[in-house]
DOMI-325860 format. One record per residue: x, y, z of N, C-alpha, C in turn; residue in one letter. Coordinates in pm, whole numbers, padded with zeros to 5 digits, always signed. Layout:
// DOMI-325860
XYZXYZXYZa
...
This chain:
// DOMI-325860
+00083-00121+00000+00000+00000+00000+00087+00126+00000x
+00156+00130+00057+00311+00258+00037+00349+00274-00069x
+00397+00168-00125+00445+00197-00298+00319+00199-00374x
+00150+00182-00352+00102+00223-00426+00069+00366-00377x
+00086+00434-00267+00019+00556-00263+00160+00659-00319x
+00279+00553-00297+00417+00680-00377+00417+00710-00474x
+00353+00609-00522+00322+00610-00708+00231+00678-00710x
+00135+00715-00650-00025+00749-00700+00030+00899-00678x
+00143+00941-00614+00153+01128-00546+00272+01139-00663x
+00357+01026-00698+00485+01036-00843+00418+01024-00990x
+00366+00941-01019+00290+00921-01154+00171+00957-01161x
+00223+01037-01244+00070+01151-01270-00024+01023-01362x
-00005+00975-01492-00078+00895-01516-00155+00770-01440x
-00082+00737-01382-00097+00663-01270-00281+00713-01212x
-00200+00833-01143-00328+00915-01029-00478+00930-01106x
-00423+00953-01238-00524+01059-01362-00632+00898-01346x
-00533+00807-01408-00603+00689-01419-00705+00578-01326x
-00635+00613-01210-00711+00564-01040-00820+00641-01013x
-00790+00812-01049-00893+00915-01044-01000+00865-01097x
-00981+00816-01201-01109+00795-01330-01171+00673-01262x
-01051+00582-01254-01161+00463-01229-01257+00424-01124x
-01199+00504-00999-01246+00494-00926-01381+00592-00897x
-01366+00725-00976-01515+00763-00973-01586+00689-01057x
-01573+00597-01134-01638+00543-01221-01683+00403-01119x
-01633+00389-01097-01687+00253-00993-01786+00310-00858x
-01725+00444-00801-01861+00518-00692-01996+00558-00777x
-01989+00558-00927-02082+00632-00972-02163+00478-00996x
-02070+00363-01028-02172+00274-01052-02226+00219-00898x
-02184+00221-00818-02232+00167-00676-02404+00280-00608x
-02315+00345-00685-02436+00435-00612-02512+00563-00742x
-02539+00445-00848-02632+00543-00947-02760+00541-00949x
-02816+00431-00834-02945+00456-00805-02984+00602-00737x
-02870+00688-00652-02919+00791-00609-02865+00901-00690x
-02751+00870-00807-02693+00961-00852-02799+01023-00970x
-02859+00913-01015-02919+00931-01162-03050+01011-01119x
-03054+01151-01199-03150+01204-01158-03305+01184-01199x
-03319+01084-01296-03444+01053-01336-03432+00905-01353x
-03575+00828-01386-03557+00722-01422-03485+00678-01520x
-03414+00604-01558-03319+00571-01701-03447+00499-01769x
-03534+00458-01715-03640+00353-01817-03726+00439-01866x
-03758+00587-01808-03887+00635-01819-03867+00745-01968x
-04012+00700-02035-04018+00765-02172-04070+00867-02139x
-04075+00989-02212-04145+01094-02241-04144+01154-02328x
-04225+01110-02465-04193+01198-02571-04232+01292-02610x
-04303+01390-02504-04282+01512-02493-04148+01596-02483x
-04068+01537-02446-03946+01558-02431-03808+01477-02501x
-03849+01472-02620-03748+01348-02688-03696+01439-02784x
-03549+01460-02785-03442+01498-02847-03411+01664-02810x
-03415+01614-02691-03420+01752-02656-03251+01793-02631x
-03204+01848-02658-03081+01907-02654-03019+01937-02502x
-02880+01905-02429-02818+01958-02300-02899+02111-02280x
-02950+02081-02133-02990+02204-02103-02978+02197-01923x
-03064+02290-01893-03064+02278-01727-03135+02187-01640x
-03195+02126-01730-03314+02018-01674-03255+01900-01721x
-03212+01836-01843-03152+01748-01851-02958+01775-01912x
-02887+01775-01839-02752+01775-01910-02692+01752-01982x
-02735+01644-02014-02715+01542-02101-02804+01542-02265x
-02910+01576-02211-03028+01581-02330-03080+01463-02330x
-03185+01438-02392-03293+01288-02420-03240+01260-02535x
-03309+01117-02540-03263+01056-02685-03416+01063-02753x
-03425+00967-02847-03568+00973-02901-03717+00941-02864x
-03664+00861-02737-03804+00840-02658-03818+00877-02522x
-03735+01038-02548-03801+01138-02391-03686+01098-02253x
-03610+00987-02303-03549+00959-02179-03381+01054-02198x
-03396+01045-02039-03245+01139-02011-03152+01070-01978x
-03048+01132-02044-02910+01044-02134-02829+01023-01997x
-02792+01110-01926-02692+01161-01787-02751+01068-01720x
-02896+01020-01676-02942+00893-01577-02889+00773-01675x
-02945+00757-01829-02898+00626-01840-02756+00633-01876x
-02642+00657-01828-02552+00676-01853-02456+00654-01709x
-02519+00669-01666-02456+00694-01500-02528+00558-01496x
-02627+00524-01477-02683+00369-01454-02632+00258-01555x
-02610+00298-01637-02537+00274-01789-02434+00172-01730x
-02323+00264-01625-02164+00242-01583-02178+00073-01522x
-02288+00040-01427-02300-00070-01411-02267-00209-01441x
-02329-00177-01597-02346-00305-01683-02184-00328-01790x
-02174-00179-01822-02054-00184-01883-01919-00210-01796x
-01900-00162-01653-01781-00182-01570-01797-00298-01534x
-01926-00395-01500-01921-00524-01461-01926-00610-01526x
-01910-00582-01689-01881-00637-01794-01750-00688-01791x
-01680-00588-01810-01536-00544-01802-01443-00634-01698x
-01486-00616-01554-01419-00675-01456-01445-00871-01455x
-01555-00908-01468-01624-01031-01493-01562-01132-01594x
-01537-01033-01704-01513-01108-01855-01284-01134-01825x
-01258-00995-01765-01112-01038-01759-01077-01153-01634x
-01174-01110-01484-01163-01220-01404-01150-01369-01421x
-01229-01381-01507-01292-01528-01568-01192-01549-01639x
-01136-01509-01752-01052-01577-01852-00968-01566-01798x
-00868-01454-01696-00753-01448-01632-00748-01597-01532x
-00859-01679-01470-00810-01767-01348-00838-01889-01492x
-00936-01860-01583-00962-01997-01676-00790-02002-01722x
-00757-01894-01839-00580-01905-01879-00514-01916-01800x
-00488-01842-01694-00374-01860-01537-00367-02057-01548x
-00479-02091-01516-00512-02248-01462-00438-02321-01606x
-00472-02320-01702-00433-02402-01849-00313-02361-01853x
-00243-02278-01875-00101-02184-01899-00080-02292-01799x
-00053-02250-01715+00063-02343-01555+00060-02461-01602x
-00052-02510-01608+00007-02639-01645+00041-02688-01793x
-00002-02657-01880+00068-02684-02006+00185-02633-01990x
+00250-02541-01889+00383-02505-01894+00520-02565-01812x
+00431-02641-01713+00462-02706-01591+00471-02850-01656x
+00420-02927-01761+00423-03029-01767+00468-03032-01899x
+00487-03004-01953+00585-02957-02070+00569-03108-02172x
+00633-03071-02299+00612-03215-02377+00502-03218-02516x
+00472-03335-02486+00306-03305-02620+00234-03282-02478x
+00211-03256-02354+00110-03235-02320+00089-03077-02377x
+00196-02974-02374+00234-02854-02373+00189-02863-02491x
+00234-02886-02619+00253-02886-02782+00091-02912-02772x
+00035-02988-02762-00100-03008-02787-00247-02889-02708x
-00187-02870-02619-00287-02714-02519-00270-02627-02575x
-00110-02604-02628-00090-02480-02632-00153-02498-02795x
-00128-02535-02867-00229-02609-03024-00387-02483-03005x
-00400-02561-02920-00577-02546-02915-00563-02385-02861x
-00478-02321-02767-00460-02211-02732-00407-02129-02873x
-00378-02157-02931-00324-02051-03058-00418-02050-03183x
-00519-02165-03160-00599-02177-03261-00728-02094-03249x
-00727-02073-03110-00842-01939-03097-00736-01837-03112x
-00669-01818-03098-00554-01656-03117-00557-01651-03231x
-00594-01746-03362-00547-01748-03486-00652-01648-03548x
-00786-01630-03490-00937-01539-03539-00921-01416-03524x
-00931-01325-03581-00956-01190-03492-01070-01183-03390x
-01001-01149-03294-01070-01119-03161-01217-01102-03182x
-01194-00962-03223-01385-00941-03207-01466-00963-03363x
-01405-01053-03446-01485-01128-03523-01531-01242-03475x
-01421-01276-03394-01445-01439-03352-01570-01408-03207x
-01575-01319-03142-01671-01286-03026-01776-01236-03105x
-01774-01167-03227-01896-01172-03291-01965-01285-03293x
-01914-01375-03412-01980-01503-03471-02017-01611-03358x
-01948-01589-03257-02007-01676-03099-02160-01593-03020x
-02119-01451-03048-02288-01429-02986-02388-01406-03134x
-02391-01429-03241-02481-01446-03297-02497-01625-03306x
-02424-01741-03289-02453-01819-03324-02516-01880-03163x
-02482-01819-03029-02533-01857-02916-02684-01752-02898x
-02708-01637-02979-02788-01554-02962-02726-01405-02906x
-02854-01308-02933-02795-01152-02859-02894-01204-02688x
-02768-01163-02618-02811-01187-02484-02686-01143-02425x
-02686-01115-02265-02608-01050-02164-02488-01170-02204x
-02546-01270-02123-02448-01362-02087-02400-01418-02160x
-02429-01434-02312-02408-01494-02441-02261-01413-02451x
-02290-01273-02475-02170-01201-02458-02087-01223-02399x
-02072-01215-02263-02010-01188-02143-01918-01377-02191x
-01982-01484-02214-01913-01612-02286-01812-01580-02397x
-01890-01507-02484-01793-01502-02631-01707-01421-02598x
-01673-01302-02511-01567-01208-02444-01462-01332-02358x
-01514-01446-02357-01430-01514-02180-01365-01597-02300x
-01405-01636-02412-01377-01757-02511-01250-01719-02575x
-01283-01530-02616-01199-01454-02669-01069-01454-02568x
-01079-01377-02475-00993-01364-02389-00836-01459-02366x
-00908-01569-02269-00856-01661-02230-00737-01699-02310x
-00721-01716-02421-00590-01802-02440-00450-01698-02421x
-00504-01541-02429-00405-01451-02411-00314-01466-02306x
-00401-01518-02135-00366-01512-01998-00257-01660-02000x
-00332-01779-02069-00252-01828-02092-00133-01892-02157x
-00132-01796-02284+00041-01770-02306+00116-01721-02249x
+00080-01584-02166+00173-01527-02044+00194-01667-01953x
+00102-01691-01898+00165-01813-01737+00191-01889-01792x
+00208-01977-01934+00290-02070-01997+00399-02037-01980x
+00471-01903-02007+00623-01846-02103+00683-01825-01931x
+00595-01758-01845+00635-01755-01708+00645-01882-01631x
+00595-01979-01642+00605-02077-01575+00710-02142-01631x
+00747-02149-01724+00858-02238-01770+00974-02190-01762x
+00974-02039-01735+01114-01981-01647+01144-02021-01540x
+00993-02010-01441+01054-02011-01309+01035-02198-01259x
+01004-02291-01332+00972-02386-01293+01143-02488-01293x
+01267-02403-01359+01382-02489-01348+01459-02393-01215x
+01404-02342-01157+01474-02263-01013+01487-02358-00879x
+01594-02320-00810+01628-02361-00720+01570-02443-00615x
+01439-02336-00616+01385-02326-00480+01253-02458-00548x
+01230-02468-00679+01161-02593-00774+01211-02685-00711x
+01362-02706-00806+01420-02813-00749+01409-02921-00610x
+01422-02757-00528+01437-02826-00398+01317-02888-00326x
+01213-02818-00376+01064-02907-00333+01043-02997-00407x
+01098-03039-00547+01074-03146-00603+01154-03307-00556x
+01280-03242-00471+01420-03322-00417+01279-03375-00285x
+01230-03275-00212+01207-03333-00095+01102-03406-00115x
+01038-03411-00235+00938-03513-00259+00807-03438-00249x
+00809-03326-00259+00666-03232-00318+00569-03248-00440x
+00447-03338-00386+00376-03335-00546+00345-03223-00677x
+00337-03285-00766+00330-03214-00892+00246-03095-00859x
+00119-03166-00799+00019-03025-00758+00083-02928-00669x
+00124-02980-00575+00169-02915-00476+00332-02788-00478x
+00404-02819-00616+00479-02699-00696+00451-02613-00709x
+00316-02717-00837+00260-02564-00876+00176-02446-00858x
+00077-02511-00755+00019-02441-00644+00118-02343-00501x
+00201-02424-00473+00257-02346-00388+00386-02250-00457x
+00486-02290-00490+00551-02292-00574+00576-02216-00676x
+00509-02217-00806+00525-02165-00919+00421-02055-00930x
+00267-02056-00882+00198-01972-00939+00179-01877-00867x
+00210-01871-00717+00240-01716-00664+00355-01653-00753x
+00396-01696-00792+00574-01603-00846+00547-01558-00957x
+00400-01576-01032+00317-01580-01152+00196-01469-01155x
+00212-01436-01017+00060-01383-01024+00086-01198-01051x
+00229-01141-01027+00227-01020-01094+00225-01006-01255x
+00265-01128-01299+00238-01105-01443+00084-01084-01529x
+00049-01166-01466-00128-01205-01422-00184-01027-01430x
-00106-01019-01348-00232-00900-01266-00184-00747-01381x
-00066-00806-01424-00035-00683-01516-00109-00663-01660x
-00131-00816-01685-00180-00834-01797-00320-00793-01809x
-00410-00808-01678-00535-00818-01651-00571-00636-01605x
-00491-00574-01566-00527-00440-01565-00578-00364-01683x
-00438-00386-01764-00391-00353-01925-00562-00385-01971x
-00626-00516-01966-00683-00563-02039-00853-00540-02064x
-00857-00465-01907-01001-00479-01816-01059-00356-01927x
-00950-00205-02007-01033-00158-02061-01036-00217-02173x
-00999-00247-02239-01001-00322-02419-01136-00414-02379x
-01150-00514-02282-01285-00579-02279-01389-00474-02227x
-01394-00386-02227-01494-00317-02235-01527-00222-02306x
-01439-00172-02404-01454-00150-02534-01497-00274-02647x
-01485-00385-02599-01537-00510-02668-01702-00505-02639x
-01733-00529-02525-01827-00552-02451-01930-00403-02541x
-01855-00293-02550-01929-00223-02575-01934-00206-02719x
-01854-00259-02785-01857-00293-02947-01982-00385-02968x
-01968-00511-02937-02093-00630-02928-02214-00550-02926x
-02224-00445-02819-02390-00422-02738-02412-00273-02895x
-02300-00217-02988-02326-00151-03005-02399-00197-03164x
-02319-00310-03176-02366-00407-03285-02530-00487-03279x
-02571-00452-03109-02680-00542-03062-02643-00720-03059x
-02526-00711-02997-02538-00868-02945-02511-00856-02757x
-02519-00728-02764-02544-00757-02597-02674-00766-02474x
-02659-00675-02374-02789-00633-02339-02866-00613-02384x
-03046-00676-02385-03161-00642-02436-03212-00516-02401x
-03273-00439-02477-03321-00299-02432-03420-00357-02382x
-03499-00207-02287-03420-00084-02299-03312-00054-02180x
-03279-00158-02129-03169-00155-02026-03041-00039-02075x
-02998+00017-02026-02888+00134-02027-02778+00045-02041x
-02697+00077-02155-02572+00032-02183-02520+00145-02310x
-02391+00147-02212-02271+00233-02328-02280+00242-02480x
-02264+00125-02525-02221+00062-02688-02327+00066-02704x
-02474+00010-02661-02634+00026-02749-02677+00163-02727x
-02633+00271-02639-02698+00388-02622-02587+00493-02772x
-02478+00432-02806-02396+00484-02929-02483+00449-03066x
-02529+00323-03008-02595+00298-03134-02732+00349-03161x
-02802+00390-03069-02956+00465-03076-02847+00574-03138x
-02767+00694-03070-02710+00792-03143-02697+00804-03274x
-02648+00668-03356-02647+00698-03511-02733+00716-03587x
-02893+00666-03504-03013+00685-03597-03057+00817-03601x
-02973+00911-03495-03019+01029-03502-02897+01125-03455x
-02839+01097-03596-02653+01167-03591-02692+01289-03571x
-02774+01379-03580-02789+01491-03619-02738+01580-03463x
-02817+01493-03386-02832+01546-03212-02710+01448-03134x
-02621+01556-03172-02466+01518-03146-02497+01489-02991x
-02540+01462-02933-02547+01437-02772-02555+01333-02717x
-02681+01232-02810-02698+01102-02758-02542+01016-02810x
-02501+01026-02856-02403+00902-02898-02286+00985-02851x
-02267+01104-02803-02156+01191-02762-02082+01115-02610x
-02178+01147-02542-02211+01153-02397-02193+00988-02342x
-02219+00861-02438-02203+00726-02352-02052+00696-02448x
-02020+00757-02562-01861+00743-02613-01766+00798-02523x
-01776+00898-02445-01716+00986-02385-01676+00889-02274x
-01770+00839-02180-01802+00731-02077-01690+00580-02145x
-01711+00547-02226-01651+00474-02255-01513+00460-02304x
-01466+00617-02337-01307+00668-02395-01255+00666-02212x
-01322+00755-02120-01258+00761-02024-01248+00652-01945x
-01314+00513-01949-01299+00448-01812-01155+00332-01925x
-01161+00365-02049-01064+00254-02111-00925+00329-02110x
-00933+00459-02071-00810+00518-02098-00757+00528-01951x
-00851+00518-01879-00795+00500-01717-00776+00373-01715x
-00823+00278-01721-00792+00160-01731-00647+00099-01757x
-00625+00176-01852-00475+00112-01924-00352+00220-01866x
-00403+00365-01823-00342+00390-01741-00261+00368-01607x
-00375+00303-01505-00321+00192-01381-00271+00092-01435x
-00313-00031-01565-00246-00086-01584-00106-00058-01605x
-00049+00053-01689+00088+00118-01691+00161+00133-01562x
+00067+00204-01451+00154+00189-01330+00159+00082-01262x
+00087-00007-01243+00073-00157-01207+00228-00238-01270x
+00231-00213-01389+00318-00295-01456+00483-00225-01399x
+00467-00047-01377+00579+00017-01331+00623-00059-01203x
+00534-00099-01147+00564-00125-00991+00591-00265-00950x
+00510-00393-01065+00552-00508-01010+00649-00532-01104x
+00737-00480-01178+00829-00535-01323+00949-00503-01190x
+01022-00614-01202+01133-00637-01104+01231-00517-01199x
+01204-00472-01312+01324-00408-01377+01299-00241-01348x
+01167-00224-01284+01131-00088-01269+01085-00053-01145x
+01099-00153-01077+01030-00207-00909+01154-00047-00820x
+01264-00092-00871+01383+00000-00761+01298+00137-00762x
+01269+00159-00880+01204+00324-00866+01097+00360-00764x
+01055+00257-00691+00939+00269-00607+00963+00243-00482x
């Protein structure tokens, strides 16, 4: 906690980036009291109405105000985000170690199947998985974990097979330490800053995914508030630069903070940049 608060008062990107994310995470905890109107409620008496003093944000085409679903919005898109890297980070962490740990054709053959999803582009290949599973939350939130995953585990492959010919290996393997019991105790703590560097970096790109999918309509069903489908109501009505302004904006800042902490994350656990802290 010291070297993260030295960093957070030394690296300005760093701070800029914690700044962001973390109002972005109070705004989603508590946008039931933040959001000043209902995010569901229509009024098309009031539809396309332009930033003003009553709504900030402006309505989109069916009366509703952009600043509530937008702030309620943060929810679905940040718990997108955190969910989809969690998941594939412990699914790859788990496959990596051991295809790396047991080395051989067991390795040659995992790692096979691991490069053969790397071989698709990303968000073609998370496309063609939520249209062929359906547009749905969780359909998504799958084809993001499907995508993901083999990334986490090429890192803890390439890491594990460094640290798995070390000393301190050896010597639990001399005293008669099971296979599990290495790599569990052993190998994958000494693994887990790489992990966590990769998974910072990553948390905004999956939610620029997440919000690509929903903007395409393979995510959340309306009229639920989401980032990427509230961009996409915007294009039907480019004209009223506000609706598609205002949830892009939301979505530039929590990915650019995102990869920001990841930058200082990576400053602080990289043994080659660690002295500076």
């Amino acid at each position: 906690m010291k070297k993260f608060m030295k960093m957070y008062r030394t690296n300005l990107f760093f701070a800029v980036g914690t700044t962001i994310c973390m109002t972005w995470i109070l705004i989603a905890i508590f946008a039931n009291f933040l959001a000043p109107y209902d995010p569901l409620l229509q009024n098309m008496a009031e539809k396309l109405k332009p930033p003003s003093g009553q709504h900030w944000f402006g309505t989109d085409r069916l009366g509703r105000d952009i600043l509530s679903r937008v702030i309620v919005g943060s929810r679905l898109s940040i718990s997108a985000g955190l969910i989809t890297v969690t998941v594939a980070a412990t699914i790859g962490s788990i496959y990596g170690g051991i295809a790396g740990y047991v080395g051989g054709v067991t390795d040659n053959i995992m790692m096979r199947f691991a490069e053969m999803v790397l071989a698709f582009p990303a968000l073609i290949l998370a496309m063609v998985i939520g249209v062929v599973l359906g547009p749905s939350l969780y359909n998504t939130l799958l084809a993001l974990v499907i995508v993901a995953w083999p990334t986490y585990a090429r890192v803890m492959r390439s890491v594990v097979i460094s640290i798995k010919e070390n000393d301190y290996v050896e010597s639990s393997r001399a005293l008669g330490a099971s296979n599990f019991r290495i790599l569990s105790n052993e190998i994958l703590p000494n693994t887990i800053g790489a992990v966590i560097i990769l998974a910072t970096l990553d948390i905004g790109n999956q939610i620029l995914f997440f919000s690509t999918l929903s903007f395409l309509g393979l995510g959340s069903p309306p009229p639920n508030p989401e980032w990427g489908a509230m961009v996409s109501d915007g294009m039907d009505n480019f004209l009223q630069w506000w609706i598609c302004t205002f949830p892009g904006l939301a979505i530039l800042s929590i990915a650019i903070g995102a990869n920001f902490i990841g930058d200082g994350i990576r400053d602080l656990l990289d043994p080659k940049l660690r002295k500076e802290f």
